[in-house]
Backbone as JSON, one array per atom type, in Angstrom:
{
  "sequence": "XXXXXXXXXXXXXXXXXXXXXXXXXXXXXXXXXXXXXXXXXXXXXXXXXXXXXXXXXXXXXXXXXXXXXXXXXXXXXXXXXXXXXXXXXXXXXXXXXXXXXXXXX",
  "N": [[4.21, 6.52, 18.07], [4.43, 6.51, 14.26], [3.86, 9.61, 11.96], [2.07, 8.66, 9.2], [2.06, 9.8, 5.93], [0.34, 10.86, 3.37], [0.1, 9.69, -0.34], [-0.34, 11.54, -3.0], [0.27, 13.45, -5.33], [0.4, 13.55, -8.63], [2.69, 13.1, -9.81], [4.38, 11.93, -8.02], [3.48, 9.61, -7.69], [3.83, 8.28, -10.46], [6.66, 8.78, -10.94], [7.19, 6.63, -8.89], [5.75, 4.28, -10.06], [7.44, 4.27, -12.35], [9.41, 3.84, -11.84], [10.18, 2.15, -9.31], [10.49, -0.68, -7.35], [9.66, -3.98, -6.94], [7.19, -5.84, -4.8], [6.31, -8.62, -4.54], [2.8, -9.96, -3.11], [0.35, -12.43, -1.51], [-2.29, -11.04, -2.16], [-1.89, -8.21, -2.91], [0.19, -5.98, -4.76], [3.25, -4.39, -4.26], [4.91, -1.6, -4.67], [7.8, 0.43, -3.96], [9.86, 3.2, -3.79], [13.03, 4.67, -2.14], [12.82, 7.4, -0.09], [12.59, 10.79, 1.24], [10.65, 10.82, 3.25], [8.45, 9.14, 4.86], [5.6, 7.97, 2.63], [2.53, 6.77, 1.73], [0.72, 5.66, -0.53], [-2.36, 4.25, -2.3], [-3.81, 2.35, -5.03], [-6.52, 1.31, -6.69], [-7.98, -0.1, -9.3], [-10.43, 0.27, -11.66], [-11.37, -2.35, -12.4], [-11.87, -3.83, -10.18], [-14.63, -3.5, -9.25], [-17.38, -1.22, -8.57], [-17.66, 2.07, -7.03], [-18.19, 1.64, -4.34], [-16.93, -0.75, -3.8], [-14.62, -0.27, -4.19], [-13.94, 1.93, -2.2], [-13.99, 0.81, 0.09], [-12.42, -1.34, -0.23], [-10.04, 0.32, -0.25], [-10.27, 1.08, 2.89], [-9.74, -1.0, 3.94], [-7.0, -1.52, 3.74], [-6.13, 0.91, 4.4], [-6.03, 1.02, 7.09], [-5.38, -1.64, 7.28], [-2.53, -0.93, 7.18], [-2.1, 1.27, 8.93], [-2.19, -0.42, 11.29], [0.28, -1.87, 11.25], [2.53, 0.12, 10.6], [3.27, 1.06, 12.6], [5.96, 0.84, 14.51], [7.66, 1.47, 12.16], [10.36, 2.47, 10.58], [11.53, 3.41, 8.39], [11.9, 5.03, 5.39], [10.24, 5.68, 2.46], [8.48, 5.61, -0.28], [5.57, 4.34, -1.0], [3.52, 2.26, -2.54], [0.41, 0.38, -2.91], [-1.09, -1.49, -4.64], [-3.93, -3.52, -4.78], [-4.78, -7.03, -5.67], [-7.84, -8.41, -7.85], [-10.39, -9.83, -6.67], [-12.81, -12.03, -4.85], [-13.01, -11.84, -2.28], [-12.17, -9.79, 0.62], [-10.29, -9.33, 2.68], [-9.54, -7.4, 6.34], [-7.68, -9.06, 7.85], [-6.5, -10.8, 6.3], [-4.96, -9.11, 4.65], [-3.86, -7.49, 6.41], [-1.66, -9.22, 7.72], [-0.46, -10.02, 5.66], [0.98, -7.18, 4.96], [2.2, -7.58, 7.54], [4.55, -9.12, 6.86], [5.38, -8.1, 3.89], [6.93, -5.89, 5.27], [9.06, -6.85, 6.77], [10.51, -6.99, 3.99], [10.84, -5.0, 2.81], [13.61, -3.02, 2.26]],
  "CA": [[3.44, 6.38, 16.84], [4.78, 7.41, 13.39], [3.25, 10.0, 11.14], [2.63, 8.6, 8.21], [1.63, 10.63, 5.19], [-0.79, 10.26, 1.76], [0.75, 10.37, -1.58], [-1.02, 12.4, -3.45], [0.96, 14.46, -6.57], [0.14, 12.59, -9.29], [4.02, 12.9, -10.29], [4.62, 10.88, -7.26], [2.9, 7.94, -8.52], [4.42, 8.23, -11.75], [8.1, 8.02, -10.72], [7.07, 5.67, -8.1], [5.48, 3.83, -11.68], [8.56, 4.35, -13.41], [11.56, 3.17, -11.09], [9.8, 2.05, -8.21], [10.99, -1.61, -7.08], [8.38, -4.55, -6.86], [7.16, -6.62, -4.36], [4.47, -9.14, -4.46], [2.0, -10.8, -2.06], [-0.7, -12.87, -2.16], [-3.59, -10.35, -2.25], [-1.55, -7.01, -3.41], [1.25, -6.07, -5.11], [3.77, -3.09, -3.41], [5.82, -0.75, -5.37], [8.59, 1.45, -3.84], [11.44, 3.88, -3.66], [13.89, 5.64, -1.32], [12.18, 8.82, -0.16], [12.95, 11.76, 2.52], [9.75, 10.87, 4.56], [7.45, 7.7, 4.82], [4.46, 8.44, 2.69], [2.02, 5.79, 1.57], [-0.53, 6.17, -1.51], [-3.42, 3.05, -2.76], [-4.07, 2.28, -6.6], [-7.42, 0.39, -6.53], [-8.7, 0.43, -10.27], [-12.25, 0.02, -11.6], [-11.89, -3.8, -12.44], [-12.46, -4.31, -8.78], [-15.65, -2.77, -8.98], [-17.7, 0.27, -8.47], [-16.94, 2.92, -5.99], [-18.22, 1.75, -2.64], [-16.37, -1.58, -3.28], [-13.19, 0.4, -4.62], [-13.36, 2.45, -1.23], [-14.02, -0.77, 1.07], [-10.72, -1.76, -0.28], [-8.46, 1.37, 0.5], [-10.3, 1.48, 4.03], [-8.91, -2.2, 4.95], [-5.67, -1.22, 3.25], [-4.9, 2.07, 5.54], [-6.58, 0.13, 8.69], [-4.28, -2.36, 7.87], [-1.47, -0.35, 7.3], [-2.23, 2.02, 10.55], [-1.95, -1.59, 11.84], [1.41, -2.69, 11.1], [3.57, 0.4, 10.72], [3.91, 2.04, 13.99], [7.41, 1.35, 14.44], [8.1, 1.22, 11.06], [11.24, 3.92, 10.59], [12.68, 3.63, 7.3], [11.96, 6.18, 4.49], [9.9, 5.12, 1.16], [7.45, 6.16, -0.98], [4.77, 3.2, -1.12], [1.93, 2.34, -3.46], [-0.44, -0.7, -2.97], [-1.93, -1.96, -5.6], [-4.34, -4.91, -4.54], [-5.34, -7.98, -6.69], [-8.86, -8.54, -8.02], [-10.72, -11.05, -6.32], [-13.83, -11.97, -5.03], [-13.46, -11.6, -0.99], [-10.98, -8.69, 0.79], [-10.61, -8.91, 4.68], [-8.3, -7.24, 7.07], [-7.12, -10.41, 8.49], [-5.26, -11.03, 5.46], [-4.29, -7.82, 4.37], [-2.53, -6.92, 7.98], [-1.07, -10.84, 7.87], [0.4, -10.15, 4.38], [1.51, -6.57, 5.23], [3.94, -7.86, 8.57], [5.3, -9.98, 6.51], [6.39, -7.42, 3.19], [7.29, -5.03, 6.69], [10.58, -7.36, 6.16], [11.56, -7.45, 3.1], [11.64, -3.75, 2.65], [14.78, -2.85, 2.78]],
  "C": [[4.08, 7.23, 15.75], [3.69, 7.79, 12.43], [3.41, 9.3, 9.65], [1.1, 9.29, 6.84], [0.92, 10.08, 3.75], [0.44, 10.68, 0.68], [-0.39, 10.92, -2.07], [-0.77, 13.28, -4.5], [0.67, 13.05, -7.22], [1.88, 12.23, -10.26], [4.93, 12.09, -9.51], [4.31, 9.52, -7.55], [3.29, 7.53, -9.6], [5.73, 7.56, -11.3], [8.39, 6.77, -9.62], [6.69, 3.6, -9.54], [6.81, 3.1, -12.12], [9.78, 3.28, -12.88], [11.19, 2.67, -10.1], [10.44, -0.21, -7.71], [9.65, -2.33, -6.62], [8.26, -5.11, -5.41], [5.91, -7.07, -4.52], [3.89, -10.05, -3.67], [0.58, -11.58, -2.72], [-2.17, -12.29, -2.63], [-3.18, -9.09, -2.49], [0.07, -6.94, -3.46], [2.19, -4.24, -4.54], [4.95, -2.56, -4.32], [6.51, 0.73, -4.73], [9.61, 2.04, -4.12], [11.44, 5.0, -2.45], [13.07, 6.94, -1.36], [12.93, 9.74, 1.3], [11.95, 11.44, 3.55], [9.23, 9.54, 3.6], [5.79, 8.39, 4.12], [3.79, 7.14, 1.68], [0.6, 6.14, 0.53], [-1.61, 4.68, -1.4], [-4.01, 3.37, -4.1], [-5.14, 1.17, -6.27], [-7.85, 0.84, -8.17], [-9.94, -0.51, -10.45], [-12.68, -1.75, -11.91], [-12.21, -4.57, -10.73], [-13.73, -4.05, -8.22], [-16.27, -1.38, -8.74], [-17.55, 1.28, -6.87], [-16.32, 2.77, -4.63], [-17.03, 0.63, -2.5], [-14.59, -1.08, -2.8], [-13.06, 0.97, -3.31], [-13.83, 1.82, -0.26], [-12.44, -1.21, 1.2], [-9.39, -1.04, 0.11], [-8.61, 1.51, 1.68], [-9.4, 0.52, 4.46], [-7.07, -2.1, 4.9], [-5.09, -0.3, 4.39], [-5.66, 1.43, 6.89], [-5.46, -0.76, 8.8], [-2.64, -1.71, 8.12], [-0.82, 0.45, 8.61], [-1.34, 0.82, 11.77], [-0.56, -1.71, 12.36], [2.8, -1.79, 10.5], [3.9, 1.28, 11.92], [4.83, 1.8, 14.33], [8.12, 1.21, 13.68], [9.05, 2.59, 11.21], [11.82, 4.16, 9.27], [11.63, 4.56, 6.59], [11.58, 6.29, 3.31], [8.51, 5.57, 0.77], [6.73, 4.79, -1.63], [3.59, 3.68, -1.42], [1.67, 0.78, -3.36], [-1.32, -0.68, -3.73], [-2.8, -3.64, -5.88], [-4.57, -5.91, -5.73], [-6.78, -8.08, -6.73], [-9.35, -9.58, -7.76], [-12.2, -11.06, -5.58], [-14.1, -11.28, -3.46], [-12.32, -10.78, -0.41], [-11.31, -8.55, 2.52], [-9.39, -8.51, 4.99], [-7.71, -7.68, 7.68], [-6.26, -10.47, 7.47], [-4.08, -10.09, 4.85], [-3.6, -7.08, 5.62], [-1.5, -8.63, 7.9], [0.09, -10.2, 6.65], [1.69, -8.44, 4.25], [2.73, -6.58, 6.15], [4.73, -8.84, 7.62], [6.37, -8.93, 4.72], [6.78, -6.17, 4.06], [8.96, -5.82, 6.09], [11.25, -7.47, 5.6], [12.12, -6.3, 2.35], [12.62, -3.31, 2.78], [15.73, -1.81, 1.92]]
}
């Protein structure tokens, strides 16, 4: 099992922001770069609703994530930033995760 770590500096999210490389799925969009360790943040903002929904959405996110990187090895500083929509399950959000698992690179 790999550790994997929170972002959390808000200067991390920035240059992640700034220079970070896209990818996009059907239910969230993924923004990284090259890092020394694997650490993994979640951008949910308030047009998705109020709190509880907002933290409904980062649980399925690191559930799914827990999911689908245990033998993940490479080295990137990742931010998920879902799409606004009406219904959010972890069926799709682990489905859509093995699949940008690949194209990381």
């Amino acid at each position: 099992m790999i550790l994997i770590e929170r972002l959390k500096r808000k200067s991390d999210f920035d240059a992640i922001f700034k220079r970070g490389k896209k990818i996009y799925a059907k239910s969230f969009m993924v923004l990284y770069l090259p890092s020394k360790s694997l650490k993994i943040g979640y951008c949910v903002s308030k047009k998705h609703g109020k709190a509880v929904v907002r933290n409904r959405i980062k649980r399925l996110l690191r559930a799914a994530v827990r999911n689908n990187f245990g033998s993940f090895d490479k080295k990137f500083n990742i931010v998920f930033l879902p799409k606004v929509k009406e219904n959010y399950s972890f069926k799709e959000y682990s489905e859509e995760i093995s699949l940008i698992l690949g194209k990381l690179t």
